[in-house]
N, C-alpha and C positions, 0 to 999 in steps of 0.2 A: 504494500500500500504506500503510495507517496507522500512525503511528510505533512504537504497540507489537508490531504484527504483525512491523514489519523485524527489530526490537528482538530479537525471540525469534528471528526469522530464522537473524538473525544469531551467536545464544548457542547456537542448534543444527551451527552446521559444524563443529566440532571433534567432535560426536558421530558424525559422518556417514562408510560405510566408502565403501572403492572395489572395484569389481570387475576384476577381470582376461580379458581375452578375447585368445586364440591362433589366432591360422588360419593367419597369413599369412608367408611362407620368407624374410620380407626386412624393412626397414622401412617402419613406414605414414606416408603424406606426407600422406595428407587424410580427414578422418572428418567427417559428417554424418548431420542429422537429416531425416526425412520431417516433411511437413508437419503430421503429426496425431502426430506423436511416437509412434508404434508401431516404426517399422523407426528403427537405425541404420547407415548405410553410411561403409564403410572402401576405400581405394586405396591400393595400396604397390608398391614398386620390385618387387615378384616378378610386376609385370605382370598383376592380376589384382585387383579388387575382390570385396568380397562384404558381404552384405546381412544384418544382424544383427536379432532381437526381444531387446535387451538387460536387456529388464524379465523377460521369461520365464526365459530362461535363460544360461549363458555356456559352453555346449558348442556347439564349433567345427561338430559336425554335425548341430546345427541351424539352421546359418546357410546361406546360400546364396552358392554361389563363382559370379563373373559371370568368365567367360572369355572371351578374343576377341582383347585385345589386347596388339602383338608387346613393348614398352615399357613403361617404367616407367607408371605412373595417377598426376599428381603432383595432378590437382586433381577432384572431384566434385559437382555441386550437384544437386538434388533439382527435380523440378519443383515451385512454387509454388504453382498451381493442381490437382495429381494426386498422390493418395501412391503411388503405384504407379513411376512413372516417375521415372526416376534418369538425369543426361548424366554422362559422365567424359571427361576430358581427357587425352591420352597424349602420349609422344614418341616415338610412331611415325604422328604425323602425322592421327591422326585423330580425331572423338568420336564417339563412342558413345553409343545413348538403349536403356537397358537396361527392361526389366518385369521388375520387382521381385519379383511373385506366380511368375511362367513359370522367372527365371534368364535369360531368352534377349536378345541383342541383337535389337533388333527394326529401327532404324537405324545405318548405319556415315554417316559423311560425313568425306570427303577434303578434308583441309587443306594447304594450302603449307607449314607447317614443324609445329617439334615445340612440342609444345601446355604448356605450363607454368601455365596461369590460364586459368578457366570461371566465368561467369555465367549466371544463368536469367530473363528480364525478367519482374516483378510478373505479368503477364496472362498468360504461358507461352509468346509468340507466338513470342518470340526468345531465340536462346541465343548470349553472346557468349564467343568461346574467343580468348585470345592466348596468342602462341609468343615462341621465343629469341630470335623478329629484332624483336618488337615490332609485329609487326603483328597485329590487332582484326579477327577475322572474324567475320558477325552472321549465324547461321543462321535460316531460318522456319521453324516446328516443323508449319507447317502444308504445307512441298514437302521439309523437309530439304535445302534445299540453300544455298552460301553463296551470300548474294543481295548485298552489299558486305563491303567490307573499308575498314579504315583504318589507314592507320602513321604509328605514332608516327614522330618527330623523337628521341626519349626513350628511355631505358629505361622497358620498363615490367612494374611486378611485382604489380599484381592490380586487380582491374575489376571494377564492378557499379551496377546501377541505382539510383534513388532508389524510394522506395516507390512514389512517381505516375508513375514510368515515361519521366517526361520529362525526367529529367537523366542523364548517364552519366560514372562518377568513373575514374579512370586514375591510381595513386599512381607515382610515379614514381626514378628514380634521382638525380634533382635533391635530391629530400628535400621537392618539391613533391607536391600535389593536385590534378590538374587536373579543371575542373566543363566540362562538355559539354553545349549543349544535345544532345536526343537525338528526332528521329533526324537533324536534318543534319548533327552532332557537331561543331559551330558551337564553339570554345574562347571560353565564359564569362565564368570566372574562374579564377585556379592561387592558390591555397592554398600559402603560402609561412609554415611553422611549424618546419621538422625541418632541422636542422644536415647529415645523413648519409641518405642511401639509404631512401626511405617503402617500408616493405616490404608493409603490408597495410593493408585497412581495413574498416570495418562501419560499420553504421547502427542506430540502436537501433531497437527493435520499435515504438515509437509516434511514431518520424519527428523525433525533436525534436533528436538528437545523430548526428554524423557523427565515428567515434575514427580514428586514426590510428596507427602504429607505424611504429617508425625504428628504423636501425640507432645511434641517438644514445643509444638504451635508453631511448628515452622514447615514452608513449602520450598525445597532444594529442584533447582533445575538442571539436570545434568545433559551434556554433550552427548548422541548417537552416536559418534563417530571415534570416541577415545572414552566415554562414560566419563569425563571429569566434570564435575560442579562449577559450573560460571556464574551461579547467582544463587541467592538467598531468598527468600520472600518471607518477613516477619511481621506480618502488618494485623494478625489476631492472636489473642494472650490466650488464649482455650488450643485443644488437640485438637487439628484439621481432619476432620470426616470425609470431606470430598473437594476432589477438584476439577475444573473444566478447561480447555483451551477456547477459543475461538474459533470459530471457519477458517480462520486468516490467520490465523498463529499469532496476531498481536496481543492479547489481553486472556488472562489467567487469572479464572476463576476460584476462591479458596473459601470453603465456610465451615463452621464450628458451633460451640457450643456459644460463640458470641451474637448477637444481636444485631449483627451483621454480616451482610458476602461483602467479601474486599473481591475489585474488581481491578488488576494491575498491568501494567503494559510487560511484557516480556522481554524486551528489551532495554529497556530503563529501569525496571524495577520497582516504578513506583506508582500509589494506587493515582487512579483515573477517575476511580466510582466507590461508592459503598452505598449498597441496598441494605436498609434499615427492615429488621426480621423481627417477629414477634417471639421466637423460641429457637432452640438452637434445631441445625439444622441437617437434616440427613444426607440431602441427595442435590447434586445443581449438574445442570447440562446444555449446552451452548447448541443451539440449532444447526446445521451442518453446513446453512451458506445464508443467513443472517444472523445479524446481533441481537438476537429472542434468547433470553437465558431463563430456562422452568427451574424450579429448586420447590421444596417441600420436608418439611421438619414435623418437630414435637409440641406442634400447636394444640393450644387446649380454647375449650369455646365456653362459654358460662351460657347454663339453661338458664331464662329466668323465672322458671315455674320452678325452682328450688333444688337443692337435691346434688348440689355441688358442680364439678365441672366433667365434658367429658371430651377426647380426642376429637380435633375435627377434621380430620383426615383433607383437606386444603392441598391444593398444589397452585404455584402461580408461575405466570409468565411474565418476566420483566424484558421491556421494548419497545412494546407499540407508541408511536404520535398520538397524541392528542386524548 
């Protein structure tokens, strides 16, 4: 992007609203985009995902409820290769590859434990799901069925490919990153940067930066191409839950158990934006070719017919004019 474009970019987020979207009876743990950025999908502890067009509208009955499974949905990725096809990950043991267009589960597949973190490989061929005990189960999308497994030694708290398909990252409870070759998940390299517990990770859209999040409250961005750390991002006092790139790779997403997403330029380092949050927060994800960031936390709503408060299971888009 050329400097005056970021420039204005960046003088426009303060103008920019959020929207509000309600479906779901509980908290949402993981919100994503389709690959062509038409559908948004959400999973939440009320056991139930569902399929949102958030640019059209934010009435809950035009989205689509995907029903099936018995467990919480703490994680969802989209196919890579198909906008239609959605996997989600549950803890009742199993994932689910949903069509998008139908509502309908279309595959179940049976896992050893409860499923807490899902990936989609570059090509669509593989879908990797890990559970509470740390073990990496690698589905073929072409039988559906788990064809290996791997367990960690580690805690491990999220997982996913390299864009060429032939690396696979594991962040870990160490406060390491372990680099895999993929598929004989050969250990690499481990990325030793984070003080406390690496809770997630991404890759920027044009391959060049691999960010990291800790429960240190800090986001490290490291180099693809030598794995060393060129930047810091310390801009929230809480452990970073999630984080997002851009379509464009400029600005890096980061939020926490603070009351804000810090929104930051990637290459300078410094924030651009902060969206003010009512609770801390789960899950944030940058649309695939605009600047629409959904995110969704541990929002609580006050009945006022008594009786205290309960989950309002909320997801929002921040971006739209006007």
């Amino acid at each position: 992007m050329q400097t005056h474009q970021l420039e204005k970019t960046i003088a426009g987020f303060p103008s920019l609203k959020t929207r509000e979207y309600k479906a779901h009876k509980s908290n949402v743990h993981t919100v994503g985009w389709n690959c062509d950025g038409r559908r948004l999908a959400s999973g939440s502890v009320d056991k139930t995902a569902r399929v949102w067009a958030p640019e059209r509208t934010s009435d809950p009955r035009s989205s689509t409820e995907l029903r099936g499974h018995t467990d919480s949905v703490d994680q969802l990725r989209w196919d890579p290769t198909h906008p239609d096809h959605l996997a989600t990950a549950s803890c009742d043991k199993t994932v689910r590859i949903w069509d998008a267009r139908s509502g309908k589960s279309i595959h179940k597949v049976d896992t050893s434990g409860q499923n807490i973190n899902i990936s989609w490989s570059p090509d669509g061929q593989c879908i990797a799901v890990g559970n509470k005990e740390d073990m990496v189960s690698f589905i073929d999308t072409r039988t559906f069925k788990v064809e290996h497994t791997y367990q960690s030694k580690v805690e491990v708290n999220e997982i996913s490919w390299n864009h060429a398909g032939d690396l696979f990252l594991l962040t870990t409870g160490q406060g390491t990153v372990k680099i895999m070759a993929y598929p004989s998940m050969k250990e690499l390299r481990v990325l030793d940067g984070h003080t406390a517990n690496c809770y997630c990770l991404e890759l920027d859209p044009r391959g060049r930066y691999l960010a990291t999040g800790s429960a240190d409250a800090l986001v490290n961005l490291w180099e693809m191409t030598d794995f060393s750390c060129v930047r810091t991002f310390g801009k929230l006092d809480w452990p970073i839950r999630t984080i997002s790139f851009s379509f464009d790779g400029e600005f890096i997403a980061s939020a926490s158990e603070d009351l804000a997403i810090d929104i930051s330029s990637v290459e300078s380092g410094e924030t651009v934006h902060k969206i003010d949050c009512y609770a801390a927060m789960n899950t944030v994800a940058w649309h695939p070719s605009k600047y629409l960031l959904a995110y969704a936390g541990d929002e609580q709503e006050s009945r006022p017919s008594g009786g205290g408060t309960v989950m309002a299971g909320n997801l929002r888009v921040f971006g739209f004019s006007g």
